[in-house]
N, CA, C and O atoms as a Tinker XYZ file with bonds, in Angstrom:
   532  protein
     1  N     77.192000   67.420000   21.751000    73     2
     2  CA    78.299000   67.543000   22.611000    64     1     3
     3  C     78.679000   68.979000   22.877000    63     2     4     5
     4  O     78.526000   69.838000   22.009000    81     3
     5  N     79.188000   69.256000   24.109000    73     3     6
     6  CA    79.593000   70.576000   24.553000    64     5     7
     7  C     80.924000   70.435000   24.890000    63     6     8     9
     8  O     81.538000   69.424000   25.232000    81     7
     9  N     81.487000   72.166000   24.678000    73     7    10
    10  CA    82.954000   72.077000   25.328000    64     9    11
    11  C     83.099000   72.712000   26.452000    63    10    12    13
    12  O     83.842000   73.683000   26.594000    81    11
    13  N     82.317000   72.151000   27.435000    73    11    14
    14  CA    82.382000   72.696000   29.005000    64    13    15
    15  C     83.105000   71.566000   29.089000    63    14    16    17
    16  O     83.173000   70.608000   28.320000    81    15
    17  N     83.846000   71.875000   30.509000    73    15    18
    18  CA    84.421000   70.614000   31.233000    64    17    19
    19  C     83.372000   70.259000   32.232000    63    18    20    21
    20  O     82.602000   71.045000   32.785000    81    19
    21  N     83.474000   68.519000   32.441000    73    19    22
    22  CA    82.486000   68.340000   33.233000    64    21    23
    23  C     82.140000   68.963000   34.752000    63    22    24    25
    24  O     83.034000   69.760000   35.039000    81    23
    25  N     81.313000   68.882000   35.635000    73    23    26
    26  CA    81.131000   69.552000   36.461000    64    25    27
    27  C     82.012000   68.861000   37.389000    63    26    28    29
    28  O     82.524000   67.784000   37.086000    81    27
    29  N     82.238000   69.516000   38.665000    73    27    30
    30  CA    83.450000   69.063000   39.779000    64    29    31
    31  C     82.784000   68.436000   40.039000    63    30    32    33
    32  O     81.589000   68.351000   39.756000    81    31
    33  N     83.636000   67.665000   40.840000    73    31    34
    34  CA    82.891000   66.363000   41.464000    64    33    35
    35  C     82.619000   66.538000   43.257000    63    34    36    37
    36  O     83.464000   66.622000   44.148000    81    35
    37  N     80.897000   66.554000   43.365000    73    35    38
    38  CA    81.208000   66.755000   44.812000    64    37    39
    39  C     82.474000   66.027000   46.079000    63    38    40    41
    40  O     82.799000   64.846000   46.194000    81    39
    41  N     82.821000   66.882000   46.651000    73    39    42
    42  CA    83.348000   66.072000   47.863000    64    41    43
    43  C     82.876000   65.249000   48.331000    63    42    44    45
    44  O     81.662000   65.080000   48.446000    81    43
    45  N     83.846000   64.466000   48.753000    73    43    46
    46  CA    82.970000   63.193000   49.459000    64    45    47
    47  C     82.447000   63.396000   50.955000    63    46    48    49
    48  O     83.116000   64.066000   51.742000    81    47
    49  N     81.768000   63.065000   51.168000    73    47    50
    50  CA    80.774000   63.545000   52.637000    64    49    51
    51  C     81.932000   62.937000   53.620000    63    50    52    53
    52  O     82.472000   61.860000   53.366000    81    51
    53  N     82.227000   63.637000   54.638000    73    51    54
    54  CA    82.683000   62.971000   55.894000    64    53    55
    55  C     81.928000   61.936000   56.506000    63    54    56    57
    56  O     80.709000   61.770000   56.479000    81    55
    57  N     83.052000   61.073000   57.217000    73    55    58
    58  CA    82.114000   59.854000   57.852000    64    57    59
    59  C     81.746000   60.336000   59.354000    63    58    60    61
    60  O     82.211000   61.423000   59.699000    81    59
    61  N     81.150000   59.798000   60.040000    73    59    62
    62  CA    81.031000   60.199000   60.823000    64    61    63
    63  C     81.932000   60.218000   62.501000    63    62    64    65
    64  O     81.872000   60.665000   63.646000    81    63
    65  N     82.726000   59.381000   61.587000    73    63    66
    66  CA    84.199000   58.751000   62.523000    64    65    67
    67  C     84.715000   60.346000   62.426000    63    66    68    69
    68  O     84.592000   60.961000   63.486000    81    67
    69  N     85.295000   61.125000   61.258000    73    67    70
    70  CA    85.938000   61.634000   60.682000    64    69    71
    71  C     85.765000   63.426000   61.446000    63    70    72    73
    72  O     86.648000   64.202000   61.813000    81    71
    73  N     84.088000   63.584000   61.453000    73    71    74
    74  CA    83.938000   64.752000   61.777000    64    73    75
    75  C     84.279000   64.830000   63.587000    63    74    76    77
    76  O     84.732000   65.817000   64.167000    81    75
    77  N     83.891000   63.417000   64.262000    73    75    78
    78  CA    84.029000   63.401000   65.440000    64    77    79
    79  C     85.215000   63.643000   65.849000    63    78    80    81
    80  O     85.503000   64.263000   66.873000    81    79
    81  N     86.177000   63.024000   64.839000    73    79    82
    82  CA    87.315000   63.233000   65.129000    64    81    83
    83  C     88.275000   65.220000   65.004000    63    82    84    85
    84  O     89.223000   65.794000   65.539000    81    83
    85  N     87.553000   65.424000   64.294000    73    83    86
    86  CA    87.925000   66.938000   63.750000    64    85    87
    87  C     87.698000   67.670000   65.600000    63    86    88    89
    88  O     88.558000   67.985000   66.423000    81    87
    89  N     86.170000   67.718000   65.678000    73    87    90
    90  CA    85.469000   68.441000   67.229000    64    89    91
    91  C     86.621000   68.214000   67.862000    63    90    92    93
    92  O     87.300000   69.168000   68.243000    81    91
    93  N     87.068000   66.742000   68.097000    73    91    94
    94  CA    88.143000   66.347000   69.433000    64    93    95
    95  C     89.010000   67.113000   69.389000    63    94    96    97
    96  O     89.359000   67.688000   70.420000    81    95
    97  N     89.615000   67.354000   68.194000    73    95    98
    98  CA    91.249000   68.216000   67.945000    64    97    99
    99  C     90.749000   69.435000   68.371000    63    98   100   101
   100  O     91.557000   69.969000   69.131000    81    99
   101  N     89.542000   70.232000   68.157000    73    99   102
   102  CA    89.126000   71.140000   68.590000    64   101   103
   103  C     89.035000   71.738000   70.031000    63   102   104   105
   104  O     89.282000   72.850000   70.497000    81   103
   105  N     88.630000   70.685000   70.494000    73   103   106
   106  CA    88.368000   70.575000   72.191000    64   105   107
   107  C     89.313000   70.205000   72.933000    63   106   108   109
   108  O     89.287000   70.380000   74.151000    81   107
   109  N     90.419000   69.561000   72.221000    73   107   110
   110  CA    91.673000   69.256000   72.551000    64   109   111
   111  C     92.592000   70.671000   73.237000    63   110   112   113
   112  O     92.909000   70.834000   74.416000    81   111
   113  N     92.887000   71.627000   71.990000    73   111   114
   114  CA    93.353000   72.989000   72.221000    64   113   115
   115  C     92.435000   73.790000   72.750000    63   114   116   117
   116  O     92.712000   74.966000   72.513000    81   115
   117  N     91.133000   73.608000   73.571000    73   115   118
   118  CA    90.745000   74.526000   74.117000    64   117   119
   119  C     90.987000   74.564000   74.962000    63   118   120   121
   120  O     91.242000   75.751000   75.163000    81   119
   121  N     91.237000   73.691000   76.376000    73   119   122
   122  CA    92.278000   73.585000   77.225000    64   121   123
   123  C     93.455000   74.432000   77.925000    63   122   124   125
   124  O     93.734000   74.902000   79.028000    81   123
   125  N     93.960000   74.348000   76.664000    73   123   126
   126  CA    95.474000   75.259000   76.154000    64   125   127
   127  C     94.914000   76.790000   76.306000    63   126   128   129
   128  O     95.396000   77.573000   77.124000    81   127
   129  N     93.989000   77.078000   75.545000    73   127   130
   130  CA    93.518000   78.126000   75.381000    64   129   131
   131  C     93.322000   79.167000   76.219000    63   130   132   133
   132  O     93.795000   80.297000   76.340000    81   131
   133  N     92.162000   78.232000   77.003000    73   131   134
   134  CA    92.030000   78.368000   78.483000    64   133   135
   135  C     92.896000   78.657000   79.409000    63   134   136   137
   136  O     92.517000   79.436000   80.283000    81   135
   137  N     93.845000   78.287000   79.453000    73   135   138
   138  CA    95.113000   78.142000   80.519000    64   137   139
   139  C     95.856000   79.127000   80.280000    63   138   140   141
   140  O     96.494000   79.601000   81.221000    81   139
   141  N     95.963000   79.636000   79.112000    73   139   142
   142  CA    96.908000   80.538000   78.699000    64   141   143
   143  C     95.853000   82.193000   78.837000    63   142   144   145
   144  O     96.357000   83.139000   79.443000    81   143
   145  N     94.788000   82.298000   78.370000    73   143   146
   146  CA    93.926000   82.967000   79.126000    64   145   147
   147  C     93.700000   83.521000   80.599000    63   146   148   149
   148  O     93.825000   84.691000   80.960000    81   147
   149  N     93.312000   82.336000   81.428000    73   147   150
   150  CA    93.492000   82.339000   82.782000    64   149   151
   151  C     94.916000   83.062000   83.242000    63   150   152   153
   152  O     95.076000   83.871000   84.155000    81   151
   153  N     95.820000   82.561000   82.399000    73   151   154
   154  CA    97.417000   82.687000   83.038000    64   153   155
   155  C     97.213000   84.748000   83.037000    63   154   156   157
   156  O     97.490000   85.510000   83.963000    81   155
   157  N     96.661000   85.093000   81.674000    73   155   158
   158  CA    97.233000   86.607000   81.614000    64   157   159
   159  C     95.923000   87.267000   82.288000    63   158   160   161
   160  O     96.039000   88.383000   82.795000    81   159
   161  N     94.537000   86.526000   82.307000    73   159   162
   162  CA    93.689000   87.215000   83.683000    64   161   163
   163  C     94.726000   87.705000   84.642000    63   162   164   165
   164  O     95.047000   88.874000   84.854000    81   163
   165  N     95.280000   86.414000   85.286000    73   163   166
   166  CA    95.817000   86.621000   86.929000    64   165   167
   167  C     97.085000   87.576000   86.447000    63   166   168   169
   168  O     97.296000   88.282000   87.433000    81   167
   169  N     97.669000   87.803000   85.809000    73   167   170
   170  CA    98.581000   88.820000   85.643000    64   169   171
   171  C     97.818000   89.961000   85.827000    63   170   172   173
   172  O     97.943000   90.659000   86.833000    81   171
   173  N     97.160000   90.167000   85.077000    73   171   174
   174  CA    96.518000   91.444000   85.070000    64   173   175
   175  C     95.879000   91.931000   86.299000    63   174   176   177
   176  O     95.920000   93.130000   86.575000    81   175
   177  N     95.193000   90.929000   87.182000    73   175   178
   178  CA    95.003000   91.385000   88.257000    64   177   179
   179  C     96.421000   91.645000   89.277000    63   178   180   181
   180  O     96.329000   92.768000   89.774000    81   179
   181  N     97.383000   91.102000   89.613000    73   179   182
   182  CA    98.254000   91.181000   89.864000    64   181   183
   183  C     98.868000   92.544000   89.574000    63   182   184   185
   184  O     99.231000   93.197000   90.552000    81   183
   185  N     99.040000   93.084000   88.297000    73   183   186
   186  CA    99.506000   94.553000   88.255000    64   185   187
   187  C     98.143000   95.402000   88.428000    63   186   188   189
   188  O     98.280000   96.316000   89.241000    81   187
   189  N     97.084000   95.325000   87.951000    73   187   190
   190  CA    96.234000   96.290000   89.073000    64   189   191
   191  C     96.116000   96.277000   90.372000    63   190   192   193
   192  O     95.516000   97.149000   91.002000    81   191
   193  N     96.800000   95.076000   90.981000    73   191   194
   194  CA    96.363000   95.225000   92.525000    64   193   195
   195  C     97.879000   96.330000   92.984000    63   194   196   197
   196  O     97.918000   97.408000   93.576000    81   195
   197  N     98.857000   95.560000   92.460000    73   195   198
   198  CA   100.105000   96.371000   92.449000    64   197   199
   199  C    100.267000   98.261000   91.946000    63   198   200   201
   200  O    100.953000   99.193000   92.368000    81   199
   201  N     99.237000   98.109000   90.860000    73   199   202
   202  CA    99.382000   99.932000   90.533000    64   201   203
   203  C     98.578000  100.562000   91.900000    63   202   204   205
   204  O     98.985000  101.591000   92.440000    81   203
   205  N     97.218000   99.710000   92.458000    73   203   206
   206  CA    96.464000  100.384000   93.038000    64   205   207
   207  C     97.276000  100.470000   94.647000    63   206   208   209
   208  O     96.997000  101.258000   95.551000    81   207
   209  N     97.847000   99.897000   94.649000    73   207   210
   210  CA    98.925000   99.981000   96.317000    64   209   211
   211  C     99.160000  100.896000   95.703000    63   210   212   213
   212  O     98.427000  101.868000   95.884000    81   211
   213  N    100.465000  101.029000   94.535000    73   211   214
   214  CA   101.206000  102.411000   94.690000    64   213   215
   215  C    100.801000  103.637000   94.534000    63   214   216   217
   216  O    101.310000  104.722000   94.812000    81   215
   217  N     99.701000  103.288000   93.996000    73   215   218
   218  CA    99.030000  104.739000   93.713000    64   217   219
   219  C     98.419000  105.070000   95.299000    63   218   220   221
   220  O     98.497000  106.233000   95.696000    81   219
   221  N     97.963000  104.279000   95.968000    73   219   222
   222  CA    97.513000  104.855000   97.742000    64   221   223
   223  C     98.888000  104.578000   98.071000    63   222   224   225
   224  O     98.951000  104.834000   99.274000    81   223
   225  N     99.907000  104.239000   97.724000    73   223   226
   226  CA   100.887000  104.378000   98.924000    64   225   227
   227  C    101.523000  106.034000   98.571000    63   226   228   229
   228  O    101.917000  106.813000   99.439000    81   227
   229  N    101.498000  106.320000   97.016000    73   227   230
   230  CA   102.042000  107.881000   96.674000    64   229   231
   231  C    101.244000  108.825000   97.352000    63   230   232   233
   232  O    101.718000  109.767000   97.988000    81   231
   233  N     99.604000  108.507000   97.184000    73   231   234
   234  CA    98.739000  109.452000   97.616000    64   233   235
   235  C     99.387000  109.592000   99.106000    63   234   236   237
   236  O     99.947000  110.654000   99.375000    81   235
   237  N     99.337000  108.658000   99.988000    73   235   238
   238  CA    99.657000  109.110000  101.123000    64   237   239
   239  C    100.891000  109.519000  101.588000    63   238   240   241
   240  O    100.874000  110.025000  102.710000    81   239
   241  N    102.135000  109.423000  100.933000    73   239   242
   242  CA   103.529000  110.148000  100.835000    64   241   243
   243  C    103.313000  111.563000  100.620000    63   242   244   245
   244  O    103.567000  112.360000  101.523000    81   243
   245  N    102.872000  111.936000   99.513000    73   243   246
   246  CA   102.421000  113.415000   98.832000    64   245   247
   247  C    101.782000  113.945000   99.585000    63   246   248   249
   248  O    101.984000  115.141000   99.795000    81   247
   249  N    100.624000  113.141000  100.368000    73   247   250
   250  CA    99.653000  114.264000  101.277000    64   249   251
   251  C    100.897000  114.547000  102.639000    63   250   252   253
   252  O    100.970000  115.639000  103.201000    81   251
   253  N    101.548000  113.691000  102.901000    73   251   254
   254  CA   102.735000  114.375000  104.269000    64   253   255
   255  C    103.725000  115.262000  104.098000    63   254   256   257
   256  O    104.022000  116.246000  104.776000    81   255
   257  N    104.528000  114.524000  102.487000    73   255   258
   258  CA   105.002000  115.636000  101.977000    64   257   259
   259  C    104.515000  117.320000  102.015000    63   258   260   261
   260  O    105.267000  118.214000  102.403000    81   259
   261  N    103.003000  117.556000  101.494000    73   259   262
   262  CA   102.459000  118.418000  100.879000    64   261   263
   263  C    102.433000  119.202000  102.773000    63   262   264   265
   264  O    102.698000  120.402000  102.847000    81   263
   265  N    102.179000  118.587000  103.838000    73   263   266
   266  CA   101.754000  119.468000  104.464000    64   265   267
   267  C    103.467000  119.922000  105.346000    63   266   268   269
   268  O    103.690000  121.026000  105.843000    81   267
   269  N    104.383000  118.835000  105.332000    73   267   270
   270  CA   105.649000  119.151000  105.793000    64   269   271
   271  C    105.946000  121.137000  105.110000    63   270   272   273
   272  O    106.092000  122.229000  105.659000    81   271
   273  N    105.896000  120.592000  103.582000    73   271   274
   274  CA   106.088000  121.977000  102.764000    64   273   275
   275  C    105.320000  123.264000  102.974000    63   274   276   277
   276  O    105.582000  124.367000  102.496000    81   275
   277  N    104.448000  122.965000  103.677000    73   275   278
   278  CA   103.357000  124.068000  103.840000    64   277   279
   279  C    103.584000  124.709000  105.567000    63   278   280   281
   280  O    103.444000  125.848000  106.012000    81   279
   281  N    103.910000  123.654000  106.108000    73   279   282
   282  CA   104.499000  123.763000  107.521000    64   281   283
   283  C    106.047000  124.858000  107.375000    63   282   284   285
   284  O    106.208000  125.997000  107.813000    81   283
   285  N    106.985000  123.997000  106.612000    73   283   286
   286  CA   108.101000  125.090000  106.615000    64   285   287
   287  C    107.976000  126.240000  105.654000    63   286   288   289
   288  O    108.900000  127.051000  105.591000    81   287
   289  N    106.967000  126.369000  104.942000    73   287   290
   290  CA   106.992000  127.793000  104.090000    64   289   291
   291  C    105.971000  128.605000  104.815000    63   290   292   293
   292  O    105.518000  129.444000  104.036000    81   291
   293  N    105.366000  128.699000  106.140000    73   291   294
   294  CA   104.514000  129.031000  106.569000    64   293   295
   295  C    106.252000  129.998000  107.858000    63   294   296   297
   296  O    106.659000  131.146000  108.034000    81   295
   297  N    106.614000  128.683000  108.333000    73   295   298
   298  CA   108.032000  129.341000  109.013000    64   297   299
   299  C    109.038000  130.223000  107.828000    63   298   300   301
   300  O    109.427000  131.380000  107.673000    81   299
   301  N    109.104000  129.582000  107.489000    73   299   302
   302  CA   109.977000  130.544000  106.716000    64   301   303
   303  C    109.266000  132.024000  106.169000    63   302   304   305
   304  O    109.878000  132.991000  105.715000    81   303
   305  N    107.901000  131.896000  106.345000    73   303   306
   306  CA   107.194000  133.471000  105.830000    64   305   307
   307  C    107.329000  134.201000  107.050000    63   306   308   309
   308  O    107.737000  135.362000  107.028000    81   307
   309  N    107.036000  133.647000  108.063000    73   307   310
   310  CA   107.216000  134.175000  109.608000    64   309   311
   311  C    108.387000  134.253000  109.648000    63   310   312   313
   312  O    108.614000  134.500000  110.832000    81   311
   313  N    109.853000  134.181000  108.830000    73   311   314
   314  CA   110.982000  134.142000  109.410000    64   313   315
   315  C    111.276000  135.520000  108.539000    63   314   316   317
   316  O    112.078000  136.242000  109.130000    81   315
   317  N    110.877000  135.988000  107.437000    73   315   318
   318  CA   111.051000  136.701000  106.671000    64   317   319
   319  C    110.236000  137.792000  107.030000    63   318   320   321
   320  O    110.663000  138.883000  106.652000    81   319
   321  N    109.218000  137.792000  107.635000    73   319   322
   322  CA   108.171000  138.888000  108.854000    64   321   323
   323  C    108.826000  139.399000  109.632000    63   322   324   325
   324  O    108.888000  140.628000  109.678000    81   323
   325  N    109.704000  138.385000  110.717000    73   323   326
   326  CA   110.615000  139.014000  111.607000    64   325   327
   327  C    111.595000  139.629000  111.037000    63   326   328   329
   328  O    111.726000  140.785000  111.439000    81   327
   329  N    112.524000  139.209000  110.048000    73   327   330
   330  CA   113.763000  140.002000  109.644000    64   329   331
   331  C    113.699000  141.507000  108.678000    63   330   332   333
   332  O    114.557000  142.380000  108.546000    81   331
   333  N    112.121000  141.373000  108.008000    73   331   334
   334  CA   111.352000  142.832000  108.078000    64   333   335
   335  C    111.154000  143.954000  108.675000    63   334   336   337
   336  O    111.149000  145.105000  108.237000    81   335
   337  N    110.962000  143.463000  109.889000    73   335   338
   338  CA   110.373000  144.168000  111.158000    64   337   339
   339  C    111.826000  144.623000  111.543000    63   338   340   341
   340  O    111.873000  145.851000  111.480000    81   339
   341  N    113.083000  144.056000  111.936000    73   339   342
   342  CA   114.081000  144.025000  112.414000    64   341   343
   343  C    115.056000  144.948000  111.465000    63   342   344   345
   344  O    116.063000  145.565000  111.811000    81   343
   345  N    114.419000  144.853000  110.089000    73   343   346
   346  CA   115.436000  145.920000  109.409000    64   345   347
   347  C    114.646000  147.312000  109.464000    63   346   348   349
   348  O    115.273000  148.365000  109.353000    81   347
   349  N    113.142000  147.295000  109.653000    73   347   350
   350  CA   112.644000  148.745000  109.758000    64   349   351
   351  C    113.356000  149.343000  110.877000    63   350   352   353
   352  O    113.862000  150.463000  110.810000    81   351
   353  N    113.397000  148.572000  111.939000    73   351   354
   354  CA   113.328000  149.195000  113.117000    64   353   355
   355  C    115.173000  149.454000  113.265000    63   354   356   357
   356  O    115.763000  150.018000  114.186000    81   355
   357  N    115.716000  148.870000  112.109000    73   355   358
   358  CA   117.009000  149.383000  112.962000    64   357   359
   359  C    117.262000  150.557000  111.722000    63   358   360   361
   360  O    118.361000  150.588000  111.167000    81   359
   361  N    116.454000  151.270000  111.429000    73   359   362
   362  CA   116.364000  152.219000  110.560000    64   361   363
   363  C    115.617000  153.369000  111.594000    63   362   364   365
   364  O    115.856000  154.565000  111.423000    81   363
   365  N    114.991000  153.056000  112.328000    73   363   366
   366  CA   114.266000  153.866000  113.364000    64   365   367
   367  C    115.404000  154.512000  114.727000    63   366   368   369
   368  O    116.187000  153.846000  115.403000    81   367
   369  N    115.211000  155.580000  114.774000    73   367   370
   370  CA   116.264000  156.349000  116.126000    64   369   371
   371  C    115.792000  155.884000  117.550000    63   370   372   373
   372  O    116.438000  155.856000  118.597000    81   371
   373  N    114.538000  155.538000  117.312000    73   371   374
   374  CA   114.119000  155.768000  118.932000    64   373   375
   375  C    114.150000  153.845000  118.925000    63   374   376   377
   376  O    113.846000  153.149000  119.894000    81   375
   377  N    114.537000  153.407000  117.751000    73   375   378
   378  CA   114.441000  151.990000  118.326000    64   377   379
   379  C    116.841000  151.460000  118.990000    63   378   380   381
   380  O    117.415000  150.742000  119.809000    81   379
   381  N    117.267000  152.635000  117.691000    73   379   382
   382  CA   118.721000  152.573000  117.967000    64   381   383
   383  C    118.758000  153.084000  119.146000    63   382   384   385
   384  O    119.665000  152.373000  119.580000    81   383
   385  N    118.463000  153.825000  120.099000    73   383   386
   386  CA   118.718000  154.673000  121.395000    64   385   387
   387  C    118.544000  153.653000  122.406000    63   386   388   389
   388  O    119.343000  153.392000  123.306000    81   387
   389  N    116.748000  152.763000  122.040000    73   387   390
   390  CA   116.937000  151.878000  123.462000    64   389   391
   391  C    117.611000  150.502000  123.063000    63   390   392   393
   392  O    117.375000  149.586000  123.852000    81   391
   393  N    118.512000  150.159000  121.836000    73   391   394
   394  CA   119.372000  149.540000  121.791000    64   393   395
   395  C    120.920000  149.818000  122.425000    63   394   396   397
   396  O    121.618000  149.023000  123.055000    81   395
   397  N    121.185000  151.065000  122.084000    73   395   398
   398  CA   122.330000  151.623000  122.420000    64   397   399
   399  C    122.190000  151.509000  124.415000    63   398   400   401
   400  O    123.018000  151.238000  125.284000    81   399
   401  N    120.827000  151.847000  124.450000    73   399   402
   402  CA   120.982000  151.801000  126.539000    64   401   403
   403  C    121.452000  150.098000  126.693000    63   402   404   405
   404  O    122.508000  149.652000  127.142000    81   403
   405  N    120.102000  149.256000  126.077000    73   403   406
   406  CA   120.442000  147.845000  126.316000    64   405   407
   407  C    122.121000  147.648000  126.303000    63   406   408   409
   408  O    122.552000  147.150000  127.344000    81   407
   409  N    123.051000  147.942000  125.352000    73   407   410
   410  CA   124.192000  147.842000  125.269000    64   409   411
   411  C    125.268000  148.434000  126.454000    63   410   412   413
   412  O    126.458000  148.123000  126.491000    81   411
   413  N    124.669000  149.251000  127.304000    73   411   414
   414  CA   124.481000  150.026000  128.334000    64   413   415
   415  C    125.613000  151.885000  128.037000    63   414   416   417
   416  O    126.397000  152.427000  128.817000    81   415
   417  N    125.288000  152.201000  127.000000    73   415   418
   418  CA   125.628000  153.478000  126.557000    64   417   419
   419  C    124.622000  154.666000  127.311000    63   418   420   421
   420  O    123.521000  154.410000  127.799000    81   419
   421  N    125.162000  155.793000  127.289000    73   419   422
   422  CA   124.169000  156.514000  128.314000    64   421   423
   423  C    124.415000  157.771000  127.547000    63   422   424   425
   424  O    125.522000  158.030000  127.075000    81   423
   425  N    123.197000  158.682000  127.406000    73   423   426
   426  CA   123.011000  159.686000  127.031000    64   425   427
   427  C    123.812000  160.809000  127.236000    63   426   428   429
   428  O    123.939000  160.680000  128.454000    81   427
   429  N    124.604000  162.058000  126.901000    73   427   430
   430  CA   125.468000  162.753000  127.362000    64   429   431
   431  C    124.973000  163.215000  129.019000    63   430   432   433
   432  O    125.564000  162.763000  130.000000    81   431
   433  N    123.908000  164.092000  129.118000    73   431   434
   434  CA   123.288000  164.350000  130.048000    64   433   435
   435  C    122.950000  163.877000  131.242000    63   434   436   437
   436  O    122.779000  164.438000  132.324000    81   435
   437  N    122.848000  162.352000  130.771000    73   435   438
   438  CA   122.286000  161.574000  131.794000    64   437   439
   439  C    122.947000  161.236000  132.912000    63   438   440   441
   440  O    124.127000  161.484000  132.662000    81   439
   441  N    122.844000  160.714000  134.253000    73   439   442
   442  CA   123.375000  160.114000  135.379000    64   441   443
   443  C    123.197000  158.668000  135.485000    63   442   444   445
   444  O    122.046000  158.235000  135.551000    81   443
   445  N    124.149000  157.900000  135.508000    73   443   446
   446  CA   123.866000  156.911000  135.913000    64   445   447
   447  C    123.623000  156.150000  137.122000    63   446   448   449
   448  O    124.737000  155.914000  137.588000    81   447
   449  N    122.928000  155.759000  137.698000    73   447   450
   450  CA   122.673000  155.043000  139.335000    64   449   451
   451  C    122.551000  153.997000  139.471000    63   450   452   453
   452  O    121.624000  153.370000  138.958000    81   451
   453  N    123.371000  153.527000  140.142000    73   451   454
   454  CA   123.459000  151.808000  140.361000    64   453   455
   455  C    122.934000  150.975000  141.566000    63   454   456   457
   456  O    123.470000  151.380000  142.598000    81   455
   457  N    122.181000  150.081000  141.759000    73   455   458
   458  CA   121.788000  150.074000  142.781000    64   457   459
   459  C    122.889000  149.451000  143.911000    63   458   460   461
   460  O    123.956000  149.103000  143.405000    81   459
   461  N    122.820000  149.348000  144.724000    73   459   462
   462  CA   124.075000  148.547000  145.709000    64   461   463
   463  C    124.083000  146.679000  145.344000    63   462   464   465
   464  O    124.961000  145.999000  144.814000    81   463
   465  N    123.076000  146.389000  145.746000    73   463   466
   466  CA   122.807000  144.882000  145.312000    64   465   467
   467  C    122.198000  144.592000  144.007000    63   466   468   469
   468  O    121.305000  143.761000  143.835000    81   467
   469  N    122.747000  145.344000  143.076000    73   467   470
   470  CA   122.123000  145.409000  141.637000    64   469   471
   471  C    123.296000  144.191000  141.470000    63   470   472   473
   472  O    124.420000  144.242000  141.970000    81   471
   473  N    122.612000  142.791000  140.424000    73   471   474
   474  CA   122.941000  141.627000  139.886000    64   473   475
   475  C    124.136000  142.048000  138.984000    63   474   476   477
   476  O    124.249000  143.071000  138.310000    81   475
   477  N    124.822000  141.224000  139.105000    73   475   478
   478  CA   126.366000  141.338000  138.246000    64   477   479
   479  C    125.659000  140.909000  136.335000    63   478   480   481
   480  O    125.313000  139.763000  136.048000    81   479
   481  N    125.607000  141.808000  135.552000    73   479   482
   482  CA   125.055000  140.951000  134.134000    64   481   483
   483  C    126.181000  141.745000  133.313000    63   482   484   485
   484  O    126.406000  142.945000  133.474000    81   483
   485  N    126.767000  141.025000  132.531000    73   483   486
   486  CA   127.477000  140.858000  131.402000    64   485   487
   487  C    126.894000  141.951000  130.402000    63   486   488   489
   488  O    125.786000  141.838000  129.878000    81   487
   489  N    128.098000  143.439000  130.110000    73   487   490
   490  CA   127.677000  144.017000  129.032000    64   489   491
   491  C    126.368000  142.955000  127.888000    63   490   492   493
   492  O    126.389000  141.730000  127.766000    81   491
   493  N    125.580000  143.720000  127.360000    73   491   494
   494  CA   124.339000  143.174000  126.470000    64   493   495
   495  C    123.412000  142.985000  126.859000    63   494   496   497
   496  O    122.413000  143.234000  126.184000    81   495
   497  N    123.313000  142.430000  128.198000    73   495   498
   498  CA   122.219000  141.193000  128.657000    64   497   499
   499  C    121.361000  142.439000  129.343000    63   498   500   501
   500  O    120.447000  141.891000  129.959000    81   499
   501  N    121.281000  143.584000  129.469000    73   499   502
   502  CA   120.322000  144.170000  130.091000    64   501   503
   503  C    118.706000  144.411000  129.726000    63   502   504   505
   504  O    117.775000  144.778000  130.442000    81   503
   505  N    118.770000  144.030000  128.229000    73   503   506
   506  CA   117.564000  143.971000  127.366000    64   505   507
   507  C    116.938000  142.439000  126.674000    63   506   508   509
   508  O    117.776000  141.595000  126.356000    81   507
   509  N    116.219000  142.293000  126.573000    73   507   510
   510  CA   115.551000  141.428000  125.969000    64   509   511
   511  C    116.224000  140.835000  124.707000    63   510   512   513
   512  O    116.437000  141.869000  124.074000    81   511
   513  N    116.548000  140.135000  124.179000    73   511   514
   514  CA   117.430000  139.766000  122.864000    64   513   515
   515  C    116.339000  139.473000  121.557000    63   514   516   517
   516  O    115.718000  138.419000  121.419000    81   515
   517  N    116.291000  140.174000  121.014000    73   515   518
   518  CA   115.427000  139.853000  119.246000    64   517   519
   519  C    116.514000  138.848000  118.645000    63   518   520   521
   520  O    117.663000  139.063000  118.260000    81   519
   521  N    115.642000  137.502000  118.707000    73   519   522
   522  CA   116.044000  136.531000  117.731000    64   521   523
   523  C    115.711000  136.676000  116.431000    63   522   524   525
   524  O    114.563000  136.531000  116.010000    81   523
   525  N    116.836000  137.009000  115.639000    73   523   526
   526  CA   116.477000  136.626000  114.275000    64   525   527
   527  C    116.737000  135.605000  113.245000    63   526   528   529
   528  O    117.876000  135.204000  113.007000    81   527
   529  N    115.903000  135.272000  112.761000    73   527   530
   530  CA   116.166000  133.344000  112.272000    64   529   531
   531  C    117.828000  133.235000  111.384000    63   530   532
   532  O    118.238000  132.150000  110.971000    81   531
């Protein structure tokens, strides 16, 4: 005699009712599985179709944006060209003198001559006007 305990006792074999029945429960929730799967596919396509609009709808905002900005800083460099030009020159004598005529001021020396049918114009207007922005 030994003092092992006896050996376990195999399990009893499934019938074949038993295992068929197990698969079914199996195949039962795959279904489920499925469905719930499928469900977060179509989500997912749904927000990639949605990121990929907004991302071409930004691209094409930004590219109008981008050239609006490039349009007015292009004016505004040209506006800052002219008001350059406009402060050299009113630093210049010979540009103040034919301002001072435009204004219609006259040199000490000078004579003035008018013609007979010379146009009636409003002190200023005898010169060209520099717009500055």
């Amino acid at each position: 005699m030994t003092d092992l305990p006896p050996p376990p006792v195999p399990p009893a074999r499934a019938t074949w009712w038993q295992r068929t029945e197990r698969r079914f429960q199996r195949l039962q929730r795959l279904p489920l599985t499925m469905m719930i799967a499928s469900l977060l596919a179509g989500l997912g396509i749904v927000q990639l179709s949605f990121q990929l609009v907004n991302s071409a709808y930004r691209s094409v905002t930004w590219s109008a944006q981008t050239r609006e900005t490039l349009a007015r800083t292009a004016t505004l460099e040209q506006d800052v060209r002219v008001l350059q030009d406009a402060v050299k020159a009113h630093q210049d004598p010979t540009y103040l003198r034919a301002l001072a005529r435009c204004r219609g001021f006259v040199a000490v020396g000078e004579r003035v001559v008018v013609a007979s049918d010379a146009p009636e114009t409003p002190p200023g207007e005898n010169c060209k006007a520099l717009r500055v922005p």
